[in-house]
GUBAVO-651474 format. One record per residue (C-alpha): residue number from 0; residue in one letter; x, y, z. Coordinates in Angstrom, 2 decimals, always signed. Layout:
N
num:NUM | residu:a | east:X | north:Y | up:Z $
...
//
This chain:
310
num:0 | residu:x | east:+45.53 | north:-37.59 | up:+43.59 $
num:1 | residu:x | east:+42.42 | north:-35.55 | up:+44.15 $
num:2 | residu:x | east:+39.60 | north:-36.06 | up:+46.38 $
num:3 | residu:x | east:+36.11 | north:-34.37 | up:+46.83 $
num:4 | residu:x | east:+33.88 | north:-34.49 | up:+49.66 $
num:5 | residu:x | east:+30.46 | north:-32.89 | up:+49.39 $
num:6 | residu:x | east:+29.05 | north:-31.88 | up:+52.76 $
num:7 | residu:x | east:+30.95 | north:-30.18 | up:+55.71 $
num:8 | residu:x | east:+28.91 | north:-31.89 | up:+58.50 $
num:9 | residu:x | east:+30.33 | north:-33.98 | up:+61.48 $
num:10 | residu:x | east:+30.44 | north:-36.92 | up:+58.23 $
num:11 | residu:x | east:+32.34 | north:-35.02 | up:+55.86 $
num:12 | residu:x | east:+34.78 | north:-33.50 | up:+58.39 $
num:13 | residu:x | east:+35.63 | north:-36.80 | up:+59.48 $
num:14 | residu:x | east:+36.10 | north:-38.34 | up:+56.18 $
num:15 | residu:x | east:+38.76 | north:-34.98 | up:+55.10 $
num:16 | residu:x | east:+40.55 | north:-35.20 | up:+58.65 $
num:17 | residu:x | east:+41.45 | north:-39.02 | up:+58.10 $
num:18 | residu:x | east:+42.14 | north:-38.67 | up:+54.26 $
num:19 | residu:x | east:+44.73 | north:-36.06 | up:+54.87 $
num:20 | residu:x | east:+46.17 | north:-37.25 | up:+58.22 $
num:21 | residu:x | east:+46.66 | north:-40.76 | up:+56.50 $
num:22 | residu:x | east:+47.81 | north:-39.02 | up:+53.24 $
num:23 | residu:x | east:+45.74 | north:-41.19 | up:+51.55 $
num:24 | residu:x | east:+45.57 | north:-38.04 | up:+48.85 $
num:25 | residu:x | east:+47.54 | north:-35.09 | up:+47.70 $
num:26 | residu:x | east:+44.72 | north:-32.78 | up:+47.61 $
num:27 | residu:x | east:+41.27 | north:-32.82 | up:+49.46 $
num:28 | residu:x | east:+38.25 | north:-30.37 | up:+48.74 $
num:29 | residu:x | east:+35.37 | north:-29.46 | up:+50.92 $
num:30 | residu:x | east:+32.19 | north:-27.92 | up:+49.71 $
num:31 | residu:x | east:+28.96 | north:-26.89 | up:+51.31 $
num:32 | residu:x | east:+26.27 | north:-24.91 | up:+50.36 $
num:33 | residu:x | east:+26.67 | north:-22.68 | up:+53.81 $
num:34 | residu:x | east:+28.70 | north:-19.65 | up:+53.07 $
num:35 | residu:x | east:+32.08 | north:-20.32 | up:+54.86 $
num:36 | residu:x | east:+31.44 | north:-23.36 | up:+56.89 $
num:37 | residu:x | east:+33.71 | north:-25.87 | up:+54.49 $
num:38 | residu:x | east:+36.23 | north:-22.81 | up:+54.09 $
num:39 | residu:x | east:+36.43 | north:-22.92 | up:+58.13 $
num:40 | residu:x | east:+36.53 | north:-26.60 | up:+58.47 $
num:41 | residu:x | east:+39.22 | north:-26.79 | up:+55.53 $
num:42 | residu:x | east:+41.38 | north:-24.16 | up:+57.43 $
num:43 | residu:x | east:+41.08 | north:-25.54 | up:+60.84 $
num:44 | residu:x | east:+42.18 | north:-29.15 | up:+59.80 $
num:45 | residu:x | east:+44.80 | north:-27.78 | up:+57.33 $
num:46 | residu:x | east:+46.24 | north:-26.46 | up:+60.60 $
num:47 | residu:x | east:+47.11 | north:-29.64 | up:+62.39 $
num:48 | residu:x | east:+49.27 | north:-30.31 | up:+59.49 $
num:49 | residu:x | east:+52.51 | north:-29.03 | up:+61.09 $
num:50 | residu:x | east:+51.54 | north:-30.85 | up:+64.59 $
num:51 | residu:x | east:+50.24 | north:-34.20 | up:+62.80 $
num:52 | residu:x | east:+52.91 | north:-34.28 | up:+59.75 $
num:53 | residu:x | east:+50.78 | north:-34.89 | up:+57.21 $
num:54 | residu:x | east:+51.28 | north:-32.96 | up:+53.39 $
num:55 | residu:x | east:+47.57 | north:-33.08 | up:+52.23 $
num:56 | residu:x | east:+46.56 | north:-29.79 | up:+50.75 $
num:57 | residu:x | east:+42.76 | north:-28.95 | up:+52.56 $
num:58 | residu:x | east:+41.12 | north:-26.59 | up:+50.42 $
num:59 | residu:x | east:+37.13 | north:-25.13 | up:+51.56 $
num:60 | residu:x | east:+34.50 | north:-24.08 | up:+48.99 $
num:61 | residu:x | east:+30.93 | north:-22.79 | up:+49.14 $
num:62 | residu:x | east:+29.08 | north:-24.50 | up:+46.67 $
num:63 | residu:x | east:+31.91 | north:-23.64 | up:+43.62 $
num:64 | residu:x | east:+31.96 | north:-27.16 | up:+41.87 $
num:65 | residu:x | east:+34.68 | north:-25.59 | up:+39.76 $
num:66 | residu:x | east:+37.15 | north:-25.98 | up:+41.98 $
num:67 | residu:x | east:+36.24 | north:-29.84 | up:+42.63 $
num:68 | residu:x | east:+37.58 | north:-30.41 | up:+38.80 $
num:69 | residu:x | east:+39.63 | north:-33.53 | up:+38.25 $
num:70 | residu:x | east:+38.69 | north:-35.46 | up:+41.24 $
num:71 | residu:x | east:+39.47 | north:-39.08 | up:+41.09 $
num:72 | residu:x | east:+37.16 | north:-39.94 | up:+43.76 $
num:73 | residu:x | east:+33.99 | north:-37.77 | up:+45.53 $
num:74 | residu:x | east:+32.39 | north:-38.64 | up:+47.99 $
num:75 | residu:x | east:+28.84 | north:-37.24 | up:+48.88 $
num:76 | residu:x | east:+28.10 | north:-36.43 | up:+52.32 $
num:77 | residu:x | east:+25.24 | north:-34.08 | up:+51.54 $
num:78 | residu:x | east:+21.88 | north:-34.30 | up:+52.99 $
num:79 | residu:x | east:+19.61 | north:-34.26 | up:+56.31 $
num:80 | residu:x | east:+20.77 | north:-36.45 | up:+58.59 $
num:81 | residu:x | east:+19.00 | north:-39.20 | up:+60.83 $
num:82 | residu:x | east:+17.26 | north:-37.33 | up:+64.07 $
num:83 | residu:x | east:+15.81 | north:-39.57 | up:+66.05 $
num:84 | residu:x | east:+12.82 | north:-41.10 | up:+65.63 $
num:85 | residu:x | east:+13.24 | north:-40.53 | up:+62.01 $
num:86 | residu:x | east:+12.85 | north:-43.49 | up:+59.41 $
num:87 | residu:x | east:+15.39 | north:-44.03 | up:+56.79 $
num:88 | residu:x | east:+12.34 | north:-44.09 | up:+54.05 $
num:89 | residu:x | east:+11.40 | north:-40.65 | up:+56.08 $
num:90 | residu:x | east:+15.03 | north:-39.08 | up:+54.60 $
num:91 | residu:x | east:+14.65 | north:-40.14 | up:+50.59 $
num:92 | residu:x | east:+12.30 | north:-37.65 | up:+49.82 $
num:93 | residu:x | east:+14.30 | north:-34.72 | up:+51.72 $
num:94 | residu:x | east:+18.04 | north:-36.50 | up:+50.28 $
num:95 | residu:x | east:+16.80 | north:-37.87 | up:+46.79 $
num:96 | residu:x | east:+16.95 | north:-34.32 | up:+45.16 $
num:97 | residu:x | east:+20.28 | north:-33.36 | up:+46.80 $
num:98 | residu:x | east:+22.23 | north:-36.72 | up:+45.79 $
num:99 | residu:x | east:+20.87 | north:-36.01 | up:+42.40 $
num:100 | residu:x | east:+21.66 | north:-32.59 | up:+42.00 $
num:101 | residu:x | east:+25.04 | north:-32.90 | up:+43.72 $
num:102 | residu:x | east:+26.48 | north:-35.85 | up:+41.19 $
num:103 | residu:x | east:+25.17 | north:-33.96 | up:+38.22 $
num:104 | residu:x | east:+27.55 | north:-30.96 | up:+39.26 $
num:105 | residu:x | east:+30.64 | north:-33.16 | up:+40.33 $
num:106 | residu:x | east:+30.33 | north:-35.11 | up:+37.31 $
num:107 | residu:x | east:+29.98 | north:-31.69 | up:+34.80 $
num:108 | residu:x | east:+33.84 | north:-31.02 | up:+36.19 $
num:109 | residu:x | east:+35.07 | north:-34.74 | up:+36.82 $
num:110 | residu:x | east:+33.23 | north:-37.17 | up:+34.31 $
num:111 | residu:x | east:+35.98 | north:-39.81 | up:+35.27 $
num:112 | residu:x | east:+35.59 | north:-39.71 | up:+38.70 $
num:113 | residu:x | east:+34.26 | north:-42.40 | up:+41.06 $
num:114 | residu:x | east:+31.35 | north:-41.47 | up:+43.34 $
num:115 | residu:x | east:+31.12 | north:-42.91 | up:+46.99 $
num:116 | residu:x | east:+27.88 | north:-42.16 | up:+48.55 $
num:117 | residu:x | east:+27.37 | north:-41.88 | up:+52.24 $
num:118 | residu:x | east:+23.83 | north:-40.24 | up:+52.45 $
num:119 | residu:x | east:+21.24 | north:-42.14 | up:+53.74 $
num:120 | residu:x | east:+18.99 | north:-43.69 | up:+52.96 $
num:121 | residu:x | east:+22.60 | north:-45.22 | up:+51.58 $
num:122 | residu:x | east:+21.27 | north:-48.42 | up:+49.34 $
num:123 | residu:x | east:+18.42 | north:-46.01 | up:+47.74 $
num:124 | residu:x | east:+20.42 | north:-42.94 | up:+47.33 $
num:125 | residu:x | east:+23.64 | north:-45.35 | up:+45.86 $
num:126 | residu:x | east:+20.81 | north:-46.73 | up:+43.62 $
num:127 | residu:x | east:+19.22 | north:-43.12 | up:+42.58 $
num:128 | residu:x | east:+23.31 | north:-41.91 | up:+41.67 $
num:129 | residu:x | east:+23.67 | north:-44.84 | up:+39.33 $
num:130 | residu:x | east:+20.32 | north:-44.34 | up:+37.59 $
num:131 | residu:x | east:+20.32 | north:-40.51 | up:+37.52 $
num:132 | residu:x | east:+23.91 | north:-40.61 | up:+35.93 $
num:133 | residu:x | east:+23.75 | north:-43.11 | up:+33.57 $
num:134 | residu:x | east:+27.94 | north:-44.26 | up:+34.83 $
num:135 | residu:x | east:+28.88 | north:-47.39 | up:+34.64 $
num:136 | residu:x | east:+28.31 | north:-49.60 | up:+37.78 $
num:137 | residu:x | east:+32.09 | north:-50.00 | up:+38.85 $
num:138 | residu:x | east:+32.34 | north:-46.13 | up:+39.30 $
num:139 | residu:x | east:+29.20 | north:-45.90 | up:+41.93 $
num:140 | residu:x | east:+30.12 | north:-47.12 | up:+45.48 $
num:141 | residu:x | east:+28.05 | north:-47.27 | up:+48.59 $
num:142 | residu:x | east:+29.81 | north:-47.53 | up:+51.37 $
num:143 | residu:x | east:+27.37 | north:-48.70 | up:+54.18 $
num:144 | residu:x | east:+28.91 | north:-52.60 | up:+54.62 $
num:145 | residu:x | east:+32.48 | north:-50.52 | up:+55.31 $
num:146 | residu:x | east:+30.66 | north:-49.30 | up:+58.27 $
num:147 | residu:x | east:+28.53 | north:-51.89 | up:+59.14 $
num:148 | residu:x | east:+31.44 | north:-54.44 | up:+59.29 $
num:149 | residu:x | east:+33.54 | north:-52.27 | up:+61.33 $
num:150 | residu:x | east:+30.72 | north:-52.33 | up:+63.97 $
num:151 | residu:x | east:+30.43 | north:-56.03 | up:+63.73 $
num:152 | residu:x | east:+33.72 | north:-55.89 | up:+64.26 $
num:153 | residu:x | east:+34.02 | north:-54.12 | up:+67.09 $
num:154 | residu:x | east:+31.32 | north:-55.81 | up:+68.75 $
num:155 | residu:x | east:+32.64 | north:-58.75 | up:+68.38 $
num:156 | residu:x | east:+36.23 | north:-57.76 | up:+70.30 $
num:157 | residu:x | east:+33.97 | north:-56.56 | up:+72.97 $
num:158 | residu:x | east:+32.74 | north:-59.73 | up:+72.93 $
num:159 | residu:x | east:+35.45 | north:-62.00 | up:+72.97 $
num:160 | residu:x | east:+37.81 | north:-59.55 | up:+74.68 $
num:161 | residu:x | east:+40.02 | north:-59.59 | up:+71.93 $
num:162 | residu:x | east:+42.15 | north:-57.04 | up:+70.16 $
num:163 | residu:x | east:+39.71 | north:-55.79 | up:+67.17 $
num:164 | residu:x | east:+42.43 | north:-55.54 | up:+64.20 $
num:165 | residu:x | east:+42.31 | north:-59.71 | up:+65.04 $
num:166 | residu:x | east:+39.34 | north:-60.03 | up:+64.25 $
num:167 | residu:x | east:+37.75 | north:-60.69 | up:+60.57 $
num:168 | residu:x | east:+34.07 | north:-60.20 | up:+59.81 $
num:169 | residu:x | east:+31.85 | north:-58.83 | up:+57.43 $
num:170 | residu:x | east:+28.12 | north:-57.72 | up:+56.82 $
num:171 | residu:x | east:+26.20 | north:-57.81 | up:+53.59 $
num:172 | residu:x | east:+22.92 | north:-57.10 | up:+52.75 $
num:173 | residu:x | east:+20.82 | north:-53.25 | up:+53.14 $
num:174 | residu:x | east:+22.70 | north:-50.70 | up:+55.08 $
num:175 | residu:x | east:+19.35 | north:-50.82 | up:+57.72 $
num:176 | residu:x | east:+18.47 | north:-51.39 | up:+61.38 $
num:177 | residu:x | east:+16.76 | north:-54.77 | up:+59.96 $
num:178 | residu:x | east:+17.81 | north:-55.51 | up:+56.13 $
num:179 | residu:x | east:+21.72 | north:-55.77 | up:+57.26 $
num:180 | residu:x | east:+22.84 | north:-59.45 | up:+57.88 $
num:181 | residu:x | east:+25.84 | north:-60.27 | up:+60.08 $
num:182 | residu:x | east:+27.42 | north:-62.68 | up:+58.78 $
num:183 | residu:x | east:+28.30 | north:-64.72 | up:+62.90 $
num:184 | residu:x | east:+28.90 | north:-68.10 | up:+60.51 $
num:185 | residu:x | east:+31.90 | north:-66.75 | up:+58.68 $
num:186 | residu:x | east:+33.93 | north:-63.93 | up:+61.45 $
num:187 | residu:x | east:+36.96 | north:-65.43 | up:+63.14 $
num:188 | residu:x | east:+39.75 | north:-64.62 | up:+65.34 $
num:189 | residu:x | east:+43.04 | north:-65.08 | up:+64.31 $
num:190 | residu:x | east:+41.54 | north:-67.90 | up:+61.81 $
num:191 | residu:x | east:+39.59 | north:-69.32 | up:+64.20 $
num:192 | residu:x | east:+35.87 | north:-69.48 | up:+63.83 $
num:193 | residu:x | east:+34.30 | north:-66.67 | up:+66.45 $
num:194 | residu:x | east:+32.00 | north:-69.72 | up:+67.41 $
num:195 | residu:x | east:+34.52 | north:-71.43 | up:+68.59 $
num:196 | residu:x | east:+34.54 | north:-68.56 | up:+71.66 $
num:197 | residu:x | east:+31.57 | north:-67.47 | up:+71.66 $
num:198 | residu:x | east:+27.70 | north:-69.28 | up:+72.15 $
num:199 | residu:x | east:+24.90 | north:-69.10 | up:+70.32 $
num:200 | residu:x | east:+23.22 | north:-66.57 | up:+72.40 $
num:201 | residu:x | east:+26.26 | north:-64.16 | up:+72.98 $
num:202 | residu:x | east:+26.79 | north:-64.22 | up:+68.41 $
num:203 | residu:x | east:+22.98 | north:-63.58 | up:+68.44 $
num:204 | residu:x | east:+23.67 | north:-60.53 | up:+70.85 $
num:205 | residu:x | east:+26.51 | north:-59.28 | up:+68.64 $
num:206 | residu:x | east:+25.06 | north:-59.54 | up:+65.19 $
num:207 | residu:x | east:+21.59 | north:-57.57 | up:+67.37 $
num:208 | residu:x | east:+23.74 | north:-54.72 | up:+68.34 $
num:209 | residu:x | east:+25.63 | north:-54.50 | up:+64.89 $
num:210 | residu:x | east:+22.33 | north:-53.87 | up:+63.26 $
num:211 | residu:x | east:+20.96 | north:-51.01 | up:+65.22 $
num:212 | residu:x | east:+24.62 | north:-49.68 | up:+66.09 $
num:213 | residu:x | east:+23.88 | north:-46.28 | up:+64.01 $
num:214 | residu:x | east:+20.49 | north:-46.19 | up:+65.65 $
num:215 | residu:x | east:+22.00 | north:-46.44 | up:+69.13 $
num:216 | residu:x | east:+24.55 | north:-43.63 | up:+67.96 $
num:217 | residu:x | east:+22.04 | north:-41.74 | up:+66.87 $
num:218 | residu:x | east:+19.70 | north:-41.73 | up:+70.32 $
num:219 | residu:x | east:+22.52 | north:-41.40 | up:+72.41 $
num:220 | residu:x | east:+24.27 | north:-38.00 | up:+70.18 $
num:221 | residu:x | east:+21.42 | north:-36.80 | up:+69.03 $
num:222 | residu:x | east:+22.59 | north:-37.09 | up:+65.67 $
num:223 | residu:x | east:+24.41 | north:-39.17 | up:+62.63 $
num:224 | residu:x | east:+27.65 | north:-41.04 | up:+64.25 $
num:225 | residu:x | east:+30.46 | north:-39.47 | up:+62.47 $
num:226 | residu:x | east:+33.99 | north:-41.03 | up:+63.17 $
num:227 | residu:x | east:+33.10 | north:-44.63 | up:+62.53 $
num:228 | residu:x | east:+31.92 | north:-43.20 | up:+59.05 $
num:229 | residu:x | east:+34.61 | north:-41.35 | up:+58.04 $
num:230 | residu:x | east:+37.00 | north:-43.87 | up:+58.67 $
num:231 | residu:x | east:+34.67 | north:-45.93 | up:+56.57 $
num:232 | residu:x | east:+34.79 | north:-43.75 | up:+53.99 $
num:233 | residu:x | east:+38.83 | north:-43.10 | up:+53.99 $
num:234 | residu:x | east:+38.93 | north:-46.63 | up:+54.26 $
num:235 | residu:x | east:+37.29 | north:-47.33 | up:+50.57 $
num:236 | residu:x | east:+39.37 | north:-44.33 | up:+49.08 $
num:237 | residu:x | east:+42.33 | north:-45.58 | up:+50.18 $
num:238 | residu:x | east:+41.47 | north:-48.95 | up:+48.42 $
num:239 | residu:x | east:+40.51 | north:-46.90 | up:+45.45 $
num:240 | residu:x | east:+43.45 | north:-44.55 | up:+45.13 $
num:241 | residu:x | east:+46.20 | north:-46.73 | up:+45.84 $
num:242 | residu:x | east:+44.43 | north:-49.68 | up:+43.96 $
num:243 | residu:x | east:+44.98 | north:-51.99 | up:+47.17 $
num:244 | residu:x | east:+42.28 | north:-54.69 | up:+45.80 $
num:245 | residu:x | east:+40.63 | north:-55.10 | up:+49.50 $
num:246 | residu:x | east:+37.88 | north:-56.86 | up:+49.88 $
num:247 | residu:x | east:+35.33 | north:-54.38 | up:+50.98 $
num:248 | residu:x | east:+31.40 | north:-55.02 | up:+51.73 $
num:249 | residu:x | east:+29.78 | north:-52.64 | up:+49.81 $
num:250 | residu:x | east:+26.05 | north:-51.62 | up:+48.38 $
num:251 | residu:x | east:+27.38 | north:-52.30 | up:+44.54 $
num:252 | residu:x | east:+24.64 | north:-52.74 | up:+41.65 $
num:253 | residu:x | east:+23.94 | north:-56.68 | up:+41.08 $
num:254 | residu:x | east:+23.02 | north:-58.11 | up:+37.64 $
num:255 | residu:x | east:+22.38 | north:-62.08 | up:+39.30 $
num:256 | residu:x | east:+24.87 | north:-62.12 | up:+42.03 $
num:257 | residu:x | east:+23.72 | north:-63.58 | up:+44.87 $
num:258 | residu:x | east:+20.44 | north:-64.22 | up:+42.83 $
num:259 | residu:x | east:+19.44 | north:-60.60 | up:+42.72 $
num:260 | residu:x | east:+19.15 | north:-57.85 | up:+40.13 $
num:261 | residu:x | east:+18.25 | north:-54.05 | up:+38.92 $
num:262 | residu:x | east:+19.37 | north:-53.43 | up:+42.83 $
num:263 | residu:x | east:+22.34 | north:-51.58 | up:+44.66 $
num:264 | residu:x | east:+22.84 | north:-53.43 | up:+48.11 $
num:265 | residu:x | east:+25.82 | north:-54.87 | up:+50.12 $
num:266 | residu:x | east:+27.74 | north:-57.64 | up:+49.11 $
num:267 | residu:x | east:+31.17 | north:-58.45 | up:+49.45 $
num:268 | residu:x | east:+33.45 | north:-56.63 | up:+46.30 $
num:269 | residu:x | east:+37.22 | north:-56.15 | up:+45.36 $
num:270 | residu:x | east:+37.83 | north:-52.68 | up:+45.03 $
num:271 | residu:x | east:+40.75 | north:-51.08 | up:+43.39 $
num:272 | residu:x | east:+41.86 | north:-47.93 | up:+41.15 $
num:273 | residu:x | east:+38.78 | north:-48.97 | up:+38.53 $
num:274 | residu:x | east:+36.32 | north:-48.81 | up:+41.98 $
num:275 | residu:x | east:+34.72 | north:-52.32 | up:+41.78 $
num:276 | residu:x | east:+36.79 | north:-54.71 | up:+40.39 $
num:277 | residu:x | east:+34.52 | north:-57.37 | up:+40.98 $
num:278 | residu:x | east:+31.68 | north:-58.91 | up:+43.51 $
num:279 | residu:x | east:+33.26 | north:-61.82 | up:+45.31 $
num:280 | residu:x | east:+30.74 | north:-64.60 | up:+45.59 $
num:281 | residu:x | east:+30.76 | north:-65.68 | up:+49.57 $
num:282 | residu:x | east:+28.40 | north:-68.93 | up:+49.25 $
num:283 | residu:x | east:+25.99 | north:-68.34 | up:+51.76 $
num:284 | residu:x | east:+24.08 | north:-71.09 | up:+53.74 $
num:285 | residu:x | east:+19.99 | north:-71.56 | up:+52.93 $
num:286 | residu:x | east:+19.57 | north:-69.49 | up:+55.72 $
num:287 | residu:x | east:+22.13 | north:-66.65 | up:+54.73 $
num:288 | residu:x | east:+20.46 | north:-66.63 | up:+51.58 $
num:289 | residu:x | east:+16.46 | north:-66.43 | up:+52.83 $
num:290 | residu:x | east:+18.04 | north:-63.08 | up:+55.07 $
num:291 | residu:x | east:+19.59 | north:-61.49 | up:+52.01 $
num:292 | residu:x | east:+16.49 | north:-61.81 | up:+49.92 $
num:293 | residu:x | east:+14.15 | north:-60.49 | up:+52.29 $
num:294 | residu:x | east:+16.83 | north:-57.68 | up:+52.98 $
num:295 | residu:x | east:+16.61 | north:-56.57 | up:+48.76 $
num:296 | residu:x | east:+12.73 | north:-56.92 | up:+48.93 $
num:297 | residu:x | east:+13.12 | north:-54.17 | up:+51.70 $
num:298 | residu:x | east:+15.23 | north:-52.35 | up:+49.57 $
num:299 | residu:x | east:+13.63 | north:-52.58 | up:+46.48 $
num:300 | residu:x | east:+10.59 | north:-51.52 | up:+48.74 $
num:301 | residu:x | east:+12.68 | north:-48.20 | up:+49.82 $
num:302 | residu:x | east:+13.30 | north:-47.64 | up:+46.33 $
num:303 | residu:x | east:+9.80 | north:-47.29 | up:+44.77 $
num:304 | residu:x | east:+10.04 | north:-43.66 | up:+46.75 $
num:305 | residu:x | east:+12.37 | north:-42.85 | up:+43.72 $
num:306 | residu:x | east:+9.49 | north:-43.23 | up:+41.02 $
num:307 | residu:x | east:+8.38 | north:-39.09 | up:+41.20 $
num:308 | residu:x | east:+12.58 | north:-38.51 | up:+40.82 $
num:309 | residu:x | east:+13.92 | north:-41.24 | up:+38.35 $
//
């Protein structure tokens, strides 16, 4: 099993060190426009292989899509990332033409492949792939609720002062510092309902902090978080490749669910060796539901930047 990843950055890196240290693939391959830099980043992690014992083959390229053929999944990386003070509708114009460019070339030597997109602005750009490529929506996958529910997550043991792997949570909605929705009503611990533990204020508090958790990474590096991400990412491709059927919130294209269309924003999905099986249908509460439609007016909102590109 073959995987792709399209940008050598702090992102990409990340998502090829925990793909081959898991051995979630057999082969991985980095490529980046910048002569050398995904060669050096290939080699360097391919090294740990002996320490780590891991088998993944780590292979670097400089912009040779060639060399990406057969890929069951890619995942694109590529594009500027958040500085700060920088709004995500700031980065479409700058990513829009890379995203587009990029899945044109993957798809030339891997027209089977499925296509996770990481590059922000994530709902957009997820959108822009499935337009500009004309694939069927199961095979385009953005993976912003991975990340976002691993924050909630994670707030949430901080929280309760829990172990995180006993928690369960998720987080539909646009992958945004105000169009993602927490969903406090529905995370537990060990089966019991979070609320139970924690008050109103302190859920309000967590679900605050989920939604400007890459924000806060972002003035406090300087930069894009990258670990979180990756993880993310080798999360969904794990789900993918070994068709483990997890329930996954991801930015997915809806025709009606959850009373949206023509759209690519987070919601709850199965995901398996086919990429989306299926969108699971969480019933939301009235006020659930007012959240996640003003969330896909933002989006759709974000998305009119496309109109010079699509």
């Amino acid at each position: 099993m073959k995987v792709t990843i399209v940008g050598a950055g702090n992102v990409g890196a990340s998502c090829a060190e925990y793909i081959a240290i898991k051995q979630i693939a057999s082969e991985v391959v980095l490529l980046d426009i910048k002569e050398g830099y995904a060669e050096g980043k290939a080699l360097d992690l391919y090294q740990t292989a002996t320490t780590l014992g891991f088998n993944t083959k780590l292979v670097g390229v400089t912009n040779d899509y060639t060399a990406t053929a057969n890929s069951d999944v890619v995942v694109i990386t590529s594009g500027v990332p958040r500085k700060p003070g920088m709004t995500r509708e700031e980065l479409i114009g700058i990513n829009a033409g890379i995203v587009q460019t990029v899945a044109t070339n993957l798809l030339e030597h891997s027209p089977d492949t499925i296509i996770i997109v990481v590059s922000n602005p994530m709902d957009t750009m997820t959108y822009l792939a499935l337009k500009s490529t004309g694939l069927p929506k199961n095979r385009i996958i953005g993976m912003g609720g991975a990340l976002d529910s691993s924050r909630f997550k994670t707030y949430l043991s901080l929280a309760l002062q829990k172990p995180s792997n006993d928690i369960q949570g998720m987080v539909i909605g646009g992958h945004g510092d105000t169009t993602m929705i927490p969903l406090t009503r529905l995370a537990s611990y060990n089966g019991s309902p979070v609320s139970q533990f924690l008050s109103s204020a302190e859920l309000e508090k967590v679900a605050s902090d989920t939604m400007v958790g890459g924000a806060t990474l972002t003035k406090l590096l300087g930069t894009s978080a990258w670990y979180a991400p990756g993880a993310s990412v080798s999360y969904l491709v794990a789900s993918i490749l070994h068709d483990q059927k997890r329930m996954i919130p991801c930015s997915v294209f809806l025709e009606g669910e959850y009373g949206e269309s023509d759209i690519c924003i987070g919601v709850p999905c199965i995901i398996g060796k086919k990429g989306i099986a299926s969108v699971v249908d969480v019933k939301l509460d009235a006020v659930e539901q007012e959240k996640f439609s003003k969330s896909a007016t933002a989006v759709r909102t974000m998305n009119e930047a496309l109109k010079d590109v699509l």
